[in-house]
VOZA-284888 format. One line per field, with one value per atom (N, C-alpha, C, O): atom name; residue number from 1; residue in one letter; x, y, z. Coordinates in steps of 0.2 Angstrom, whole numbers, plus 5000, padded with zeros to 4 digits. Each point is the difference from the previous one (the first is absolute). Layout:
BEGIN
site <- CA  ... .
pos <- NUM  ... .
code <- a  ... .
x <- X  ... .
y <- Y  ... .
z <- Z  ... .
% end
This chain:
BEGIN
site <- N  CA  C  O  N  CA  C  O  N  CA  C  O  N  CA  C  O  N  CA  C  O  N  CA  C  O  N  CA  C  O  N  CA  C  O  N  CA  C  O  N  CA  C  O  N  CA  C  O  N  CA  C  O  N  CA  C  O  N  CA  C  O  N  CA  C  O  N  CA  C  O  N  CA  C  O  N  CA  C  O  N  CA  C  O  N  CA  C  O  N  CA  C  O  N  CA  C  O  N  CA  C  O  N  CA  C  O  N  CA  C  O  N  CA  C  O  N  CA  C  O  N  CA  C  O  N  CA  C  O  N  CA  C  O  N  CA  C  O  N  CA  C  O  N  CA  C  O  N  CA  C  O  N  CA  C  O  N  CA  C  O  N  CA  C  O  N  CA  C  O  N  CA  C  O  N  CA  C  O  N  CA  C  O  N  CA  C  O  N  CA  C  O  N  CA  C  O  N  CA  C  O  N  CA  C  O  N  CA  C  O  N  CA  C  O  N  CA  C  O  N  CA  C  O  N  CA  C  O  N  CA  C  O  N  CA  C  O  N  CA  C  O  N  CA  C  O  N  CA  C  O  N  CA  C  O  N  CA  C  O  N  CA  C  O  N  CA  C  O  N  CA  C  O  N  CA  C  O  N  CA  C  O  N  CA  C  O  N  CA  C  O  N  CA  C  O  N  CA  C  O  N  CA  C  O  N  CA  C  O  N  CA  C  O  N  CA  C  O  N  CA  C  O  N  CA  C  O  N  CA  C  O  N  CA  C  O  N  CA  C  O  N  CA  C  O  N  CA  C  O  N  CA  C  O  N  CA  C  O  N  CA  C  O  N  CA  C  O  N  CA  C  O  N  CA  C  O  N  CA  C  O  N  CA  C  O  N  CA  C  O  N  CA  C  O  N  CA  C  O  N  CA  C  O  N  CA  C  O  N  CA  C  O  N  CA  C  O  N  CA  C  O  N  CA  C  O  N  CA  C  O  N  CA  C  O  N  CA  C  O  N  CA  C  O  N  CA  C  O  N  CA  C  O  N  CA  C  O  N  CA  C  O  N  CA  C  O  N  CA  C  O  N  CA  C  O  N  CA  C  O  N  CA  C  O  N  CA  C  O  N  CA  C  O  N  CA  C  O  N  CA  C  O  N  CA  C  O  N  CA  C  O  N  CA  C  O  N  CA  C  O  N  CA  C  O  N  CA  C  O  N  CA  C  O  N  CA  C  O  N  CA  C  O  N  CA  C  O  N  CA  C  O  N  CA  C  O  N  CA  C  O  N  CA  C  O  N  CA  C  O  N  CA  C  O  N  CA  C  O  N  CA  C  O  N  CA  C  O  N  CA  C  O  N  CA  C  O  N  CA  C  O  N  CA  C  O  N  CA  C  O  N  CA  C  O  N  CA  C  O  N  CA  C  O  N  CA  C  O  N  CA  C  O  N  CA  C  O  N  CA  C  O  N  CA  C  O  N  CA  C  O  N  CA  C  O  N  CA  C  O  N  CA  C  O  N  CA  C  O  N  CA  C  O  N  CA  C  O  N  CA  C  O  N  CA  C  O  N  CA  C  O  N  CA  C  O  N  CA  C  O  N  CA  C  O  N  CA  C  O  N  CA  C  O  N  CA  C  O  N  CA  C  O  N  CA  C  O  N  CA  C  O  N  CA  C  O  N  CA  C  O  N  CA  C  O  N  CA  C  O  N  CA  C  O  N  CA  C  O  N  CA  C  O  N  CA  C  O  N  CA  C  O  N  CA  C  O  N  CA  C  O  N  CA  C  O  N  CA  C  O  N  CA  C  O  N  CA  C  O  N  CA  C  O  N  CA  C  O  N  CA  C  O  N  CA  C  O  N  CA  C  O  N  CA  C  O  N  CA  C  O  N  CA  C  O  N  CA  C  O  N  CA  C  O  N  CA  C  O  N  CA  C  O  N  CA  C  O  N  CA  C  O  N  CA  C  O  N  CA  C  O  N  CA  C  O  N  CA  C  O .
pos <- 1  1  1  1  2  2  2  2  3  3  3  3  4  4  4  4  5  5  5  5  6  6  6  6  7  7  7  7  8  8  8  8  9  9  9  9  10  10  10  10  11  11  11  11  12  12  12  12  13  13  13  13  14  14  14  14  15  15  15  15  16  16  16  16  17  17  17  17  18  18  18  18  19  19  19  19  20  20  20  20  21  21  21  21  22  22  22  22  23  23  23  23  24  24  24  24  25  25  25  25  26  26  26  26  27  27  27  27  28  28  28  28  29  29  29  29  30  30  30  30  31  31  31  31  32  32  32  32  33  33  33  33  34  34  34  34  35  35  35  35  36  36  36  36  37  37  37  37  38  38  38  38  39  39  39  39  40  40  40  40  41  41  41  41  42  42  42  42  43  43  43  43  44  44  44  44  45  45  45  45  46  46  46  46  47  47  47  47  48  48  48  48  49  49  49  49  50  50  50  50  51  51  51  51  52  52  52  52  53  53  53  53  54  54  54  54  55  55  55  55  56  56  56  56  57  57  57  57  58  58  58  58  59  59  59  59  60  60  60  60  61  61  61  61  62  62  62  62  63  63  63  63  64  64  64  64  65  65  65  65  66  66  66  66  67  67  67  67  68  68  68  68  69  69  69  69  70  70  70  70  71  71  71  71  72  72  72  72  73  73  73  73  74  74  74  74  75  75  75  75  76  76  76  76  77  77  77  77  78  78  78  78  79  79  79  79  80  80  80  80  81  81  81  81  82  82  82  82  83  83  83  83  84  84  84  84  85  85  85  85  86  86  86  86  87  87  87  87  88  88  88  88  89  89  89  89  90  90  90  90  91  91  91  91  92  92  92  92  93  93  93  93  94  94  94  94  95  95  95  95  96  96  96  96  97  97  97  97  98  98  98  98  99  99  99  99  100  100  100  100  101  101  101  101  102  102  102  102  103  103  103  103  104  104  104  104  105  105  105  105  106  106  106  106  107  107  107  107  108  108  108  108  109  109  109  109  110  110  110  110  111  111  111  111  112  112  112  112  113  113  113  113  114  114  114  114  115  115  115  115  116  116  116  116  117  117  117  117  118  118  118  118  119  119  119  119  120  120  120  120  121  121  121  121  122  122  122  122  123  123  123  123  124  124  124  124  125  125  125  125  126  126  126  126  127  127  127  127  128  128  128  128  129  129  129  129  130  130  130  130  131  131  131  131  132  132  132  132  133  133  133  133  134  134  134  134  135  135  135  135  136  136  136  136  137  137  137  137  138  138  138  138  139  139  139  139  140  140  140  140  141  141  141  141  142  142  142  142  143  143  143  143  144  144  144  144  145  145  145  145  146  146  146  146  147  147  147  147  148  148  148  148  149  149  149  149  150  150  150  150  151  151  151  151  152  152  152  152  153  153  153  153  154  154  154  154  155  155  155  155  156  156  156  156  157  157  157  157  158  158  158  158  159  159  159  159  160  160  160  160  161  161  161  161  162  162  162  162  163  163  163  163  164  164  164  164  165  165  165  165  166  166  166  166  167  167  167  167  168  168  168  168  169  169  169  169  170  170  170  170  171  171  171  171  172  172  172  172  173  173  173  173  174  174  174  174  175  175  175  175  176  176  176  176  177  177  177  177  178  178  178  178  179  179  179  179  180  180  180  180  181  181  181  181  182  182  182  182  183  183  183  183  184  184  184  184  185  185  185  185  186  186  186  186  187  187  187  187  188  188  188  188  189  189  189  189  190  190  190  190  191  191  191  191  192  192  192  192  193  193  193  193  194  194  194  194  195  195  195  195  196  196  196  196 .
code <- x  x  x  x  x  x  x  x  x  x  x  x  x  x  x  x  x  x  x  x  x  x  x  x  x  x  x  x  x  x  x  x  x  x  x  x  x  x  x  x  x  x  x  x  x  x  x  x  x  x  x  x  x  x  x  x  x  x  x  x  x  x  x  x  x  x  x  x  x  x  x  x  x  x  x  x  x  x  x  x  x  x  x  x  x  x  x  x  x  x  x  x  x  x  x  x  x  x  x  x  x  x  x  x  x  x  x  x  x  x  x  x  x  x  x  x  x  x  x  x  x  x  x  x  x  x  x  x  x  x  x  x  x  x  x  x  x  x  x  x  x  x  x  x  x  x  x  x  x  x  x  x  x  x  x  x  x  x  x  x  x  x  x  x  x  x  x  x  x  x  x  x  x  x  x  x  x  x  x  x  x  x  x  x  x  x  x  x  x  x  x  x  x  x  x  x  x  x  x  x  x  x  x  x  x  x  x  x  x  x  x  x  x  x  x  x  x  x  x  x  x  x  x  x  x  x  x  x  x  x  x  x  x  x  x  x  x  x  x  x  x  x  x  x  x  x  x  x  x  x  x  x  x  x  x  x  x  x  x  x  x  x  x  x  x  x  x  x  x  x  x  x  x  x  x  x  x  x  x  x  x  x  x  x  x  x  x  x  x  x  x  x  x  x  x  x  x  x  x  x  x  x  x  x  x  x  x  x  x  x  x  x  x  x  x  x  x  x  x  x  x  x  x  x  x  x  x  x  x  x  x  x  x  x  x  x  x  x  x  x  x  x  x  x  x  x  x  x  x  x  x  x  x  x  x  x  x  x  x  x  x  x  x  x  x  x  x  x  x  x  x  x  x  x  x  x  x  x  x  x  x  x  x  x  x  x  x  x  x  x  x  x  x  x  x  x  x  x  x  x  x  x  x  x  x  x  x  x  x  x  x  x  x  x  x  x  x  x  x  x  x  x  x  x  x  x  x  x  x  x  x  x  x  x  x  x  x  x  x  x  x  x  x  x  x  x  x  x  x  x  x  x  x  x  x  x  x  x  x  x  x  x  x  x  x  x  x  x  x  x  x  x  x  x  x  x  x  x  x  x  x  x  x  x  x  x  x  x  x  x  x  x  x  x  x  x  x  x  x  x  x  x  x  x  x  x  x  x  x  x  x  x  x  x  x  x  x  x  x  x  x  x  x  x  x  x  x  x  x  x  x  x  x  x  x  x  x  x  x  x  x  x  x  x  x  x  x  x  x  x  x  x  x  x  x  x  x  x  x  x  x  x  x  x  x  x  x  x  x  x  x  x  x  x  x  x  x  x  x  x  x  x  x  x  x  x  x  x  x  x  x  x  x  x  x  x  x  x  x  x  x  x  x  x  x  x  x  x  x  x  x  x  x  x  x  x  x  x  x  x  x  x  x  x  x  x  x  x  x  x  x  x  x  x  x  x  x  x  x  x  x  x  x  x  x  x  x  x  x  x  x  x  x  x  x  x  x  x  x  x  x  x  x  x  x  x  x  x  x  x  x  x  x  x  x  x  x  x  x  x  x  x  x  x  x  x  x  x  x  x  x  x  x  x  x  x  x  x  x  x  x  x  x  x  x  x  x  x  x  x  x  x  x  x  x  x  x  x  x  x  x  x  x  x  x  x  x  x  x  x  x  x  x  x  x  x  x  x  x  x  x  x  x  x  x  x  x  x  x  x  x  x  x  x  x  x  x  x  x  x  x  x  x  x  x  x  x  x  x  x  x  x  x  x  x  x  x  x  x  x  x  x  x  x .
x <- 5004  4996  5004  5006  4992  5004  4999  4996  5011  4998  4995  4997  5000  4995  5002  4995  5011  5001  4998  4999  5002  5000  4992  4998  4998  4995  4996  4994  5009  4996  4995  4994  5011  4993  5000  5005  4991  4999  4999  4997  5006  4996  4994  5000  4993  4996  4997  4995  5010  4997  4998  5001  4997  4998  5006  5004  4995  5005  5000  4995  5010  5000  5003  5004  4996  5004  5007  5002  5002  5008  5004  5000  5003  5005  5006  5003  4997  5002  4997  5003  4988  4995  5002  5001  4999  4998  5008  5000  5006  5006  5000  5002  4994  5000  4995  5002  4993  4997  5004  4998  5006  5004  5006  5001  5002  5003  5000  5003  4991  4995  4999  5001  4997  4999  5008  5001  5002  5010  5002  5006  4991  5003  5000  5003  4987  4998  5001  5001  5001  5001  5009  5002  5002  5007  4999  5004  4990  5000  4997  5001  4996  4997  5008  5000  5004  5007  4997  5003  4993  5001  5006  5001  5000  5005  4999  4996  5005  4998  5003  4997  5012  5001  5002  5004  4991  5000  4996  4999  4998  4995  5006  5002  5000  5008  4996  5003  4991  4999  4998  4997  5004  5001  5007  5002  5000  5003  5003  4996  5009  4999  5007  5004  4996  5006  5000  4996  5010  4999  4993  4998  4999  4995  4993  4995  5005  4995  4999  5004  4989  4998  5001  4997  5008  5000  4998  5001  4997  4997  4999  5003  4991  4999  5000  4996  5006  5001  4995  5001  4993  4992  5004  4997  5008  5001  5003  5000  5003  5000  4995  4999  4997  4994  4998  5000  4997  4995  5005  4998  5006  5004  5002  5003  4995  5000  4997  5001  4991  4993  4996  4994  5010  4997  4994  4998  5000  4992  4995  5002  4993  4995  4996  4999  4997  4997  5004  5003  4995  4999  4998  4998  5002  4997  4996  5001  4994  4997  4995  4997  5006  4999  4992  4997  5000  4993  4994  4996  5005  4994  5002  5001  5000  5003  4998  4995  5012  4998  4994  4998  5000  4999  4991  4996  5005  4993  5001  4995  5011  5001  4999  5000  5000  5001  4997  4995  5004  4997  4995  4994  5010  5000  4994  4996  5006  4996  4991  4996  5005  4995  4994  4994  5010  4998  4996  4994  5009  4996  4996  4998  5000  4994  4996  5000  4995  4993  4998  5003  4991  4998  5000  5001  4998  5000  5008  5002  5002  5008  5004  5006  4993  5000  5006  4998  5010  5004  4999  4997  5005  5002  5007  5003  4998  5006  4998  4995  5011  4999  5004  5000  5005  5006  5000  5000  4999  5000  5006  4999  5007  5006  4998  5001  4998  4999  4993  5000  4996  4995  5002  4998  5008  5001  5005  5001  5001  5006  4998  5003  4991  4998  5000  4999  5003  5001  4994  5001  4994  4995  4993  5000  4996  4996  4995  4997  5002  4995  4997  5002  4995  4995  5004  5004  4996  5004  4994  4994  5008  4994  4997  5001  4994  4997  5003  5003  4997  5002  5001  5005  4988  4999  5000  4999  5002  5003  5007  5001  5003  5007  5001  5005  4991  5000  4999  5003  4993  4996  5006  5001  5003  5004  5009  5005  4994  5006  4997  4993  5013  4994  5005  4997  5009  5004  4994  5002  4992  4995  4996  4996  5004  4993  5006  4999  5006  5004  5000  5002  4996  5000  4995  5000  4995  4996  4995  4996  5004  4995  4993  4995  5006  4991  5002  4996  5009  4999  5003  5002  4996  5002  5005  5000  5004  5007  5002  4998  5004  5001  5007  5005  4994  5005  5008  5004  4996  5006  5001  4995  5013  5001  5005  5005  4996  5009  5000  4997  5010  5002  5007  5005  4993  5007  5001  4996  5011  5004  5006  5004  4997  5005  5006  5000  5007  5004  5002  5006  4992  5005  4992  5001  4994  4993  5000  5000  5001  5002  4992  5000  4993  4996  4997  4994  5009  4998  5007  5003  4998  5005  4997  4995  5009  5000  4997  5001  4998  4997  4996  4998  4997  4994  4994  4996  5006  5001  5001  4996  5011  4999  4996  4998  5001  4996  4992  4997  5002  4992  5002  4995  5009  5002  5001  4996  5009  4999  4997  5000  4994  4994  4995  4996  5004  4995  5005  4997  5009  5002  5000  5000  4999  4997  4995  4998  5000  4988  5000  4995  5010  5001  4996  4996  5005  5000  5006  5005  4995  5004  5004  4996  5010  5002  5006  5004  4996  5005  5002  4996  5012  5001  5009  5004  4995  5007  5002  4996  5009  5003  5003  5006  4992  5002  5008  5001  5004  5005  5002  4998  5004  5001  4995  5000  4993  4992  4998  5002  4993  4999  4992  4997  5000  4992  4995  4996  5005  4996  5000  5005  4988  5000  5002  5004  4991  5002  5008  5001  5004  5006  5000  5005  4992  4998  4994  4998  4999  4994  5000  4996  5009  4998  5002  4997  5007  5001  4994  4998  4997  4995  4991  4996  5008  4995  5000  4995  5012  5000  5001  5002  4997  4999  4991  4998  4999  4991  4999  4995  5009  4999  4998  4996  5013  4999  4996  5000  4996  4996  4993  4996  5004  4991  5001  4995  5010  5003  5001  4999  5001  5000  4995  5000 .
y <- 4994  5006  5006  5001  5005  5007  5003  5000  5004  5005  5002  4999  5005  5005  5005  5001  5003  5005  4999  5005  4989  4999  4999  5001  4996  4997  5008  5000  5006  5006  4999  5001  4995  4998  5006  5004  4999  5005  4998  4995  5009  4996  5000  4999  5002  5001  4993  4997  5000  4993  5001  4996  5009  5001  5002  5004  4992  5003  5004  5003  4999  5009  4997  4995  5007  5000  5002  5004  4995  5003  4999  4995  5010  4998  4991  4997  5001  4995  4993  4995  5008  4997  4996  4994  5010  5000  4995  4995  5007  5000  4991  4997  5000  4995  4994  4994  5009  4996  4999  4996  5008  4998  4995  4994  5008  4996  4992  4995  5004  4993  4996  4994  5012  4997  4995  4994  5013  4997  4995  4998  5001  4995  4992  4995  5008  4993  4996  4994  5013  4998  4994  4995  5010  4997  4995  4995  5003  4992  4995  4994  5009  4995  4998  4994  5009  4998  5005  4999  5008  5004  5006  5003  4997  5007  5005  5002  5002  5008  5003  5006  4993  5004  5005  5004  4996  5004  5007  5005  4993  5005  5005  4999  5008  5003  5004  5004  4995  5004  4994  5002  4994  4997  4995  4996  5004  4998  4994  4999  4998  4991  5000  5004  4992  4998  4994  4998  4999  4993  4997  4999  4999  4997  5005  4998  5006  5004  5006  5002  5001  5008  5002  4998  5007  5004  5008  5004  4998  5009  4999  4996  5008  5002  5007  5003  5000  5007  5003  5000  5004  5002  5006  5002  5003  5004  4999  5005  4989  4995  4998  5002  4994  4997  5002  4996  5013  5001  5002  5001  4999  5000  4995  5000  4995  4992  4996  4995  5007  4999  5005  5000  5005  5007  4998  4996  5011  5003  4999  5001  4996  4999  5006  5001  5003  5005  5008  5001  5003  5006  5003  4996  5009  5003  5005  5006  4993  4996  4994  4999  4997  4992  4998  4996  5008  4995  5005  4998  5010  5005  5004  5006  4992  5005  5007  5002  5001  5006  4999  5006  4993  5001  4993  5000  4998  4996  4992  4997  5002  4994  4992  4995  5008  4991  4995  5003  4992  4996  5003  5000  5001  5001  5008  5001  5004  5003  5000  5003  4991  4996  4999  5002  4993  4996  5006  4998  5009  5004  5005  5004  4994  5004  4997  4996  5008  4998  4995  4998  5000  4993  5001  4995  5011  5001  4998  5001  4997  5003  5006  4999  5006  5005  5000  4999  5002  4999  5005  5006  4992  5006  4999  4996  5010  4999  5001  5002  4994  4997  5003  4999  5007  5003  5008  5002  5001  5008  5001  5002  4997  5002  4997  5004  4991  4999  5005  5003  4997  5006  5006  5003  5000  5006  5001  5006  4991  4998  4997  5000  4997  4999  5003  5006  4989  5003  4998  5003  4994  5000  5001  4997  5007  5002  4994  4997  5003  4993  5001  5004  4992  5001  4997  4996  5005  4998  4995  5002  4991  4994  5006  5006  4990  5003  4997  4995  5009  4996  4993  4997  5002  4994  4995  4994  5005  4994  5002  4995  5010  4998  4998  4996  5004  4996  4994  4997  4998  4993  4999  4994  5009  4996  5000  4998  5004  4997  4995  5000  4994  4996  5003  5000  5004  5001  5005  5001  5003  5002  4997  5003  4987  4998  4994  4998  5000  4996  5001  5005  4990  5006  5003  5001  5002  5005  4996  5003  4990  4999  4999  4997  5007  4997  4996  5000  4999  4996  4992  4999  4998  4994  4998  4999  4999  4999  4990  4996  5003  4994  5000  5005  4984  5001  4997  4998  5001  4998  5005  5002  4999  5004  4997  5000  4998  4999  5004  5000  5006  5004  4998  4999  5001  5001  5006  5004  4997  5005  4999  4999  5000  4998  5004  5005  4991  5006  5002  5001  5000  5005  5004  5003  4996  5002  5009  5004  4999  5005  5005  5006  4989  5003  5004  5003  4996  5004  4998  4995  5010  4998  4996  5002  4993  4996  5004  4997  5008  5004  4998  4996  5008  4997  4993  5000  4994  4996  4999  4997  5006  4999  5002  4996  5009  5005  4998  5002  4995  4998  4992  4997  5000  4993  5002  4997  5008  5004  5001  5000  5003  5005  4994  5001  4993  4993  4997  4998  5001  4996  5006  4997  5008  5005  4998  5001  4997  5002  4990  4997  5001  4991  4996  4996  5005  4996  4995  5002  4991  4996  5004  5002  5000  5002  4996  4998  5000  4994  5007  5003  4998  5005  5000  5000  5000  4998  5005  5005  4993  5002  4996  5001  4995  4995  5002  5005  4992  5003  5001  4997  5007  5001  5000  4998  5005  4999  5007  5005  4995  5008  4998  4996  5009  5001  4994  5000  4996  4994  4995  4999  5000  4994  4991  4998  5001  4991  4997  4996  5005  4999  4994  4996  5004  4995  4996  4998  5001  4998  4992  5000  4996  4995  5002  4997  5008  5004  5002  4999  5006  5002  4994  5001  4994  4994  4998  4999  5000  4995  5006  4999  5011  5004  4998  5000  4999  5001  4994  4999  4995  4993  5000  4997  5010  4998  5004  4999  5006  5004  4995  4999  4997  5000  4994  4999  4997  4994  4999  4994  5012  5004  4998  5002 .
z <- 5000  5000  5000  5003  4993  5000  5006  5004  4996  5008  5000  4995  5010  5003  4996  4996  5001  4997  4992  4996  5002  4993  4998  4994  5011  4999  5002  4998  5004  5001  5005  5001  5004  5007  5003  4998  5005  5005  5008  5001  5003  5006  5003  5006  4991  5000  4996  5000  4998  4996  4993  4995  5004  4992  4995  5002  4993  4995  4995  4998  4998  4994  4996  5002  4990  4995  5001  4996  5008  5000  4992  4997  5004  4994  5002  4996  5011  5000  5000  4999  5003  4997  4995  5000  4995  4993  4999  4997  5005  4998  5000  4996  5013  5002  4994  4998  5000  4997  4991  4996  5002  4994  5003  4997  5009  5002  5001  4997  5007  5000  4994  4999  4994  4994  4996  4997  5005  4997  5004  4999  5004  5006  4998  4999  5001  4998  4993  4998  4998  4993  4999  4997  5009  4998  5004  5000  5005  5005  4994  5001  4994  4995  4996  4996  5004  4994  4995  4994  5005  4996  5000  5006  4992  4996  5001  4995  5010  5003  4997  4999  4997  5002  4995  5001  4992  4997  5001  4997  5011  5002  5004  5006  4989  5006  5004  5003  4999  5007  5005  5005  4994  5006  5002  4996  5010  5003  5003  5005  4993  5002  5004  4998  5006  5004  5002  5004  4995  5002  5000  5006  4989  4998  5003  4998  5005  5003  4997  4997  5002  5000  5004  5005  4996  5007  4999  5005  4987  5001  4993  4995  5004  4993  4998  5004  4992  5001  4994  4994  5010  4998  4998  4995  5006  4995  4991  4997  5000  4996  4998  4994  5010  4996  4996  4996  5002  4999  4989  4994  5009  4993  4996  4995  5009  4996  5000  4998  5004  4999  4996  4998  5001  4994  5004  5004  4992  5001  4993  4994  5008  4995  4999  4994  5010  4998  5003  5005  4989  5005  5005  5004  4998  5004  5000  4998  5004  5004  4996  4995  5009  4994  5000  4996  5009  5001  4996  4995  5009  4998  4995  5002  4992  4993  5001  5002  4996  5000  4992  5001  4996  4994  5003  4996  5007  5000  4997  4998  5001  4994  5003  4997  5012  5001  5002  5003  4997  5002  5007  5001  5003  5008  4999  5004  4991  4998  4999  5002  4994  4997  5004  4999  5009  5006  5002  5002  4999  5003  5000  5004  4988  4994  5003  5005  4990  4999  4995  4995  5007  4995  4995  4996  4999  4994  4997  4994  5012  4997  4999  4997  5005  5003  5005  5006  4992  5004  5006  4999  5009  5005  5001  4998  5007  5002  5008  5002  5004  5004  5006  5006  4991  5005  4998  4995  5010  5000  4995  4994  5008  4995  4994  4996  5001  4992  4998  4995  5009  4998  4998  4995  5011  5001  4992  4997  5002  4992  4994  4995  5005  4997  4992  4999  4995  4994  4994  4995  5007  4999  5005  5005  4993  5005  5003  4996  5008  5004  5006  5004  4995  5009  5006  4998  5008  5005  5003  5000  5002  5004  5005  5002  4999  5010  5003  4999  5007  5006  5002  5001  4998  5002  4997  5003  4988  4997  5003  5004  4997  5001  5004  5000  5008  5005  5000  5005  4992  4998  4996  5000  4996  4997  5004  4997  5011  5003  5002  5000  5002  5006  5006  5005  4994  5007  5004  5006  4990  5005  5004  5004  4994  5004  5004  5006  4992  5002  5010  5003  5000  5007  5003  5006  4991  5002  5005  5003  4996  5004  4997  5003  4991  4998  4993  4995  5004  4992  5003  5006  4991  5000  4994  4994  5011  4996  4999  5004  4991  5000  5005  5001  5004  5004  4999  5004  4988  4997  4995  4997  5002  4994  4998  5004  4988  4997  4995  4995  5007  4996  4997  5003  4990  4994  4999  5002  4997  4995  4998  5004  4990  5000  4998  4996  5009  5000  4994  5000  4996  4995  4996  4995  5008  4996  5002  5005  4986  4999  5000  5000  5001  4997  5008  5000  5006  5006  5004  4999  5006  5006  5006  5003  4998  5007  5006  5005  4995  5005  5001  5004  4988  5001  5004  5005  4991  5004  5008  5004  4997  5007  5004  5005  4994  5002  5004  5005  4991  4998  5003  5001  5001  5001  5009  5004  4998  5006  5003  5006  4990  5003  5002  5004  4993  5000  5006  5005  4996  5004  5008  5005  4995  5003  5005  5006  4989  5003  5000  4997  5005  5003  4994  5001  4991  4996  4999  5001  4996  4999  4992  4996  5004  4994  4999  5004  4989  4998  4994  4997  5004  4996  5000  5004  4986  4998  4995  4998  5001  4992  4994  4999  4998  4996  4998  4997  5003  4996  4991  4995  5006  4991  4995  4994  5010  4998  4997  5002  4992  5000  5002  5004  4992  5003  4999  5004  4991  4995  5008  5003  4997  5008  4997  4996  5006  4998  5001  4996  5009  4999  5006  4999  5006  5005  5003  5005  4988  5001  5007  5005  4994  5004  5008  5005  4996  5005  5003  5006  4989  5000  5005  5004  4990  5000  5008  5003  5001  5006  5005  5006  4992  5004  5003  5005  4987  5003  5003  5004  4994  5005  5006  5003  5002  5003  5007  5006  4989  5002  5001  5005  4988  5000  5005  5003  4998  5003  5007  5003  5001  5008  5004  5005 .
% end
């Protein structure tokens, strides 16, 4: 098990996304990958010693996983995305979903209400006591997935392990965004859930 320090324990019991957080869970990934007999070490931010990861360096990463979108990647300045889309209206009718893409905006559009933007976190109901949350979670991402940062994930993986849900929560290694990569993993996770 990782320190108190990497794991972002607090003494309060609750945990946060620390930058060692995040540092530990690439770690675990590079670990398990070189315990399998794979080859790390074309990966130069991360660090091997005598058979072990002993640091990966999250200022490197980000330059050898490139970035897949712009910025701001989800709410276009211009109305273009997917995620745009999610927060229109039925007719299709893109919104935007963040003050600042609004505020810059390079085509003109409507800004959501309120309240679709609130139903579309769950980190607003996660917790609150009146929603009903499922009491297992397994979350992917994998390490090298360029199409959002390990944060996120954690983030939401935290705030569930937080409010006493069961979270199973990894990093595949050498994984981009495409799931399917541990299905039998996945298969004897729900076994041992529905199994219990």
């Amino acid at each position: 098990m990782l320190g108190k320090r990497r794991l972002g324990y607090k003494q309060t019991g609750r945990y946060f996304a620390s930058s060692d957080y995040i540092k530990g869970k690439y770690m675990q990934s590079a670990q398990d990958a070189l315990s399998r007999g794979l080859d790390v070490s074309s990966a130069s931010w991360v660090k091997v010693k005598n058979g072990k990861v002993v640091d990966v360096d999250l200022d490197a990463y980000p330059a050898v996983a490139t970035r897949m979108k712009a910025a701001p990647a989800f709410d276009k300045l211009n109305l273009s995305s997917a995620e745009n889309d999610e927060f229109g209206t039925e007719n299709n009718t893109p919104k935007h979903f963040s003050a600042i893409s609004k505020q810059y905006e390079s085509k003109t559009g409507e800004m959501a209400d309120s309240e679709t933007i609130k139903l579309m976190n769950p980190m607003n109901f996660i917790g609150n006591g009146k929603a009903v949350t499922a009491k297992h979670f397994r979350i992917r991402h994998g390490a090298i997935d360029r199409d959002t940062a390990l944060a996120i994930p954690a983030i939401l993986a935290l705030k569930l392990q937080n409010s006493g849900v069961d979270v199973n929560f990894y990093s595949p290694w050498n994984r981009g965004h495409a799931g399917d990569y541990d299905l039998p993993e996945l298969f004897n996770w729900i076994d041992s859930i529905c199994k219990a």
